[in-house]
Backbone as CSV, one residue per row, in Angstrom:
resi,resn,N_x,N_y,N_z,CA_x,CA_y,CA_z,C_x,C_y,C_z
1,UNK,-20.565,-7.641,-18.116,-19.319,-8.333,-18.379,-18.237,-7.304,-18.746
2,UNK,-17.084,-7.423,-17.697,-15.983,-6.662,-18.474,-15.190,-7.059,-19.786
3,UNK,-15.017,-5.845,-20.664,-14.689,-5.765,-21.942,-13.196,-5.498,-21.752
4,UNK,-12.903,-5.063,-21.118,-10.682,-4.363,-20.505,-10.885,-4.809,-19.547
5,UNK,-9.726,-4.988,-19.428,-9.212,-4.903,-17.868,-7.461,-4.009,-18.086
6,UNK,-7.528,-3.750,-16.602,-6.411,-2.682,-16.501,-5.805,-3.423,-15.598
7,UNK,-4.285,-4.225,-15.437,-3.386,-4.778,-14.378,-2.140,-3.521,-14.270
8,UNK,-2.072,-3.157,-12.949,-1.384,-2.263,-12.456,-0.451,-2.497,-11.251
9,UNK,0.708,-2.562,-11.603,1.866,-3.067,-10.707,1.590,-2.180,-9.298
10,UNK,1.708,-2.085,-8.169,1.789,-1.154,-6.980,3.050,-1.146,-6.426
11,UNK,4.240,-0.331,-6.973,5.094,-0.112,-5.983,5.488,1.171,-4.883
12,UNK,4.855,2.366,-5.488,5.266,3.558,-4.273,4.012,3.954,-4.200
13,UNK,3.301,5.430,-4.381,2.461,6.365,-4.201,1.374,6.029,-4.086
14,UNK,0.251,5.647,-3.302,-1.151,5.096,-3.654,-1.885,6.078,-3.791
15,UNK,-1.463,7.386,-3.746,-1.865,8.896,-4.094,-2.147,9.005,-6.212
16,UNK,-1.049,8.149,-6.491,-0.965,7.836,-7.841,-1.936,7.209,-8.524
17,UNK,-2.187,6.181,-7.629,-2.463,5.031,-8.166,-4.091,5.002,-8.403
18,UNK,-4.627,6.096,-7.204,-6.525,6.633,-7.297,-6.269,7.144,-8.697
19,UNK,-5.228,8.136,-8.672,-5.652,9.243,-9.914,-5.589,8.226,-11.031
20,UNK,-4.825,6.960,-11.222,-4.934,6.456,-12.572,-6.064,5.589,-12.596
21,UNK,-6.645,5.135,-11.360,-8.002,4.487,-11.147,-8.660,5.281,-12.556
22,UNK,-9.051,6.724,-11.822,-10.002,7.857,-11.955,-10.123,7.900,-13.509
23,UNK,-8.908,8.309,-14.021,-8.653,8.187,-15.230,-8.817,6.767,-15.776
24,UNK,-8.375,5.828,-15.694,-8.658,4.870,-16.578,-10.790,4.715,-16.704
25,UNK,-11.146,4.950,-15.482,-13.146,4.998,-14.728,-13.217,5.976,-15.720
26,UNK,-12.663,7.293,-16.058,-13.393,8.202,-16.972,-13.141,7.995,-18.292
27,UNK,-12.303,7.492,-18.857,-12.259,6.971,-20.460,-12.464,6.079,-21.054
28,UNK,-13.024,4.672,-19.913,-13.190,3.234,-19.914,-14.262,3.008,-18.967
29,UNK,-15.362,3.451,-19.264,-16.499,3.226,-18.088,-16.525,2.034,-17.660
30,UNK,-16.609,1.097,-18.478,-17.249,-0.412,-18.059,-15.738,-1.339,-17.760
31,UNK,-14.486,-0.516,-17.339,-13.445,-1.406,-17.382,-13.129,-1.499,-16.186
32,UNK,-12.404,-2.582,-16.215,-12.096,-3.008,-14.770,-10.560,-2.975,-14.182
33,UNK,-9.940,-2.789,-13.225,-8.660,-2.405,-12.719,-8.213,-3.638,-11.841
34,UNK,-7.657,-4.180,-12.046,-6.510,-4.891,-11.278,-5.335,-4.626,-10.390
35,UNK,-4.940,-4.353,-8.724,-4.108,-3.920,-8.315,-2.620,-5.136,-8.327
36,UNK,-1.900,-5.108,-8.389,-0.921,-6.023,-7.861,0.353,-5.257,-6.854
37,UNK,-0.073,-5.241,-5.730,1.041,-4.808,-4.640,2.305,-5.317,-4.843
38,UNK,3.468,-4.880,-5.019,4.997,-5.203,-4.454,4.988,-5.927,-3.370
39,UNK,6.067,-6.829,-3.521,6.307,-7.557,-2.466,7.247,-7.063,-1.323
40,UNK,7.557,-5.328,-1.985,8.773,-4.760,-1.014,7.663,-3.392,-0.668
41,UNK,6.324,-3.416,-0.873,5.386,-2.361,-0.932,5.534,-1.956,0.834
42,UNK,5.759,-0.439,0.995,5.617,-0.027,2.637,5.134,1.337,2.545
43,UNK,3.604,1.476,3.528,2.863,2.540,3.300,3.866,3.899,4.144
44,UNK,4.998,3.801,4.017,5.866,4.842,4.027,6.265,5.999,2.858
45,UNK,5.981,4.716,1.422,5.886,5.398,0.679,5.248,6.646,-0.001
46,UNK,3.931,6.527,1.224,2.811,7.443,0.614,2.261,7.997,2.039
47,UNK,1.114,9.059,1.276,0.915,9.939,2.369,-0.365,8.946,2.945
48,UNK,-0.739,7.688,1.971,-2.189,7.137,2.168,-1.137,5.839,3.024
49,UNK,-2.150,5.453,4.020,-1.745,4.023,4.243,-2.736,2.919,3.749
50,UNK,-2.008,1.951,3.726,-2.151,0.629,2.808,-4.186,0.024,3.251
51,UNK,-4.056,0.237,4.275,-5.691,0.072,5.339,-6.853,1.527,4.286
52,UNK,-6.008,2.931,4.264,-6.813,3.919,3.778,-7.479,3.802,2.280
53,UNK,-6.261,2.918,1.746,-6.135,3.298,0.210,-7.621,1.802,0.093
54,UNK,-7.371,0.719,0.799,-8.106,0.010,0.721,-9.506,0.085,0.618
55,UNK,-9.801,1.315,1.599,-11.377,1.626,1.892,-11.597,2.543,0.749
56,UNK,-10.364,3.888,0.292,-10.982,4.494,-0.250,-11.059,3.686,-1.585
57,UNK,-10.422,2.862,-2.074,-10.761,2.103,-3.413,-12.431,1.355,-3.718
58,UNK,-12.438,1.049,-2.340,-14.347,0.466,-2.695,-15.107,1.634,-3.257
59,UNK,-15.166,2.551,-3.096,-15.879,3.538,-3.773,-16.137,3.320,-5.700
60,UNK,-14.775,2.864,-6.392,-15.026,2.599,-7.238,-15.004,1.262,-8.112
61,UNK,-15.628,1.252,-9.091,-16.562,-0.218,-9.760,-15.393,-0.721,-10.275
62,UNK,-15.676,-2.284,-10.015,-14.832,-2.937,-10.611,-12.949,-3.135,-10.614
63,UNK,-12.905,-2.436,-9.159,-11.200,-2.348,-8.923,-10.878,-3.543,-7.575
64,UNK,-10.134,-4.341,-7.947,-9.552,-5.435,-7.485,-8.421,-4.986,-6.716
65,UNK,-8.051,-5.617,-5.831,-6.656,-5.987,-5.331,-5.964,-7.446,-5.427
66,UNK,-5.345,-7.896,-6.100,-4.885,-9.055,-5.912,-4.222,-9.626,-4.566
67,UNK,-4.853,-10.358,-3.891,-4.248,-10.856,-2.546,-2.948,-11.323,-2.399
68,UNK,-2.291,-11.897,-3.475,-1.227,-12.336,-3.663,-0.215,-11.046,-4.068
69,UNK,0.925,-11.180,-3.474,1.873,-9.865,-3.666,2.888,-10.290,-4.533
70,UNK,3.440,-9.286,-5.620,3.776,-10.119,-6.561,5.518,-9.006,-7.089
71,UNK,6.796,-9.754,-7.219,7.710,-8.723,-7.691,7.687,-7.850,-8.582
72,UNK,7.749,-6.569,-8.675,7.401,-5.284,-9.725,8.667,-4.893,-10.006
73,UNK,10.032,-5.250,-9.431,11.041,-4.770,-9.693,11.704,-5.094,-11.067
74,UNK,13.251,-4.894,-11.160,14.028,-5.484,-12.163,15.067,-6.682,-11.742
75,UNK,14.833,-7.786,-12.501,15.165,-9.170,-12.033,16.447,-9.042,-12.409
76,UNK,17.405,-9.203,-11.644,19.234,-9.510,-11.433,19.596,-10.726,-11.863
């Protein structure tokens, strides 16, 4: 049973977003990560595309993507 969970907005770098995986996996073994993609998210932003970052994320335990895409910006 997870004890944390980690919810993490996705708006640019998915280069970023492993390394804070990594880090949150090495100081929080048993915790779990939550992605939430932008709804303005474009794998332009990064050197990974959106298909890469996907596969390489199964590698580690307990990291989600939320299917639903959700605003990360600042509301006007």
């Amino acid at each position: 049973m997870l004890k944390l969970l980690f919810s993490i907005p996705v708006h640019e770098r998915l280069e970023v977003v492993v390394d804070q995986i990594i880090n949150i996996q090495s100081l929080n073994k048993d915790a779990g990560v939550v992605l939430h993609l932008s709804l303005g998210y474009e794998d332009k932003n990064s050197d990974l595309s959106l298909s890469e970052f996907e596969q390489l994320i199964t590698q580690y335990k307990n990291v989600y993507i939320n299917p639903n895409r959700v605003r990360t910006g600042i509301m006007i």
